[in-house]
C-alpha positions in Angstrom: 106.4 108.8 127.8 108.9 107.2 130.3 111.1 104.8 129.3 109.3 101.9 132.0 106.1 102.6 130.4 107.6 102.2 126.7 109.1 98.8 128.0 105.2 98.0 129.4 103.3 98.5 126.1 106.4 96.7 124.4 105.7 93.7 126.5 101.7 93.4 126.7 102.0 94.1 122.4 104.4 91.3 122.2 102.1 89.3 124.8 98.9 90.3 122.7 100.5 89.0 119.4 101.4 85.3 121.1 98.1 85.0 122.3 96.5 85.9 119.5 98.8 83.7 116.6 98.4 80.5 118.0 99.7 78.2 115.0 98.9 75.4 116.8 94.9 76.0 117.8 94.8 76.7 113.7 96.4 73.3 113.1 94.0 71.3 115.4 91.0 73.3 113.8 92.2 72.5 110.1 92.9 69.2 111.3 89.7 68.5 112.9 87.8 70.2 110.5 89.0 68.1 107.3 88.1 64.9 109.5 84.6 65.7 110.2 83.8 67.8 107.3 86.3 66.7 104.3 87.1 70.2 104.4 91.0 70.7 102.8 93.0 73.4 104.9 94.0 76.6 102.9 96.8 76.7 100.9 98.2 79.8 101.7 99.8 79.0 104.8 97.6 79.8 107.5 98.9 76.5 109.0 
């Protein structure tokens, strides 16, 4: 594989992962979910 195209799938992996662990959406749902529900968040820090 060329070396551009190594630097490509390096770059859309790392984009994939950012878009994908969005610590903040998982707040807000935890968040919004223990308002309206009573639901606690996990405790094994998937906030």
């Amino acid at each position: 594989m060329r070396r551009s195209l190594r630097h490509l799938h390096r770059h859309w992996r790392n984009a994939r992962t950012h878009t994908l662990h969005d610590a903040n959406r998982w707040k807000y749902l935890h968040i919004g979910n223990f308002t309206a529900n009573g639901t606690y968040p996990p405790n094994h820090g998937l906030i």
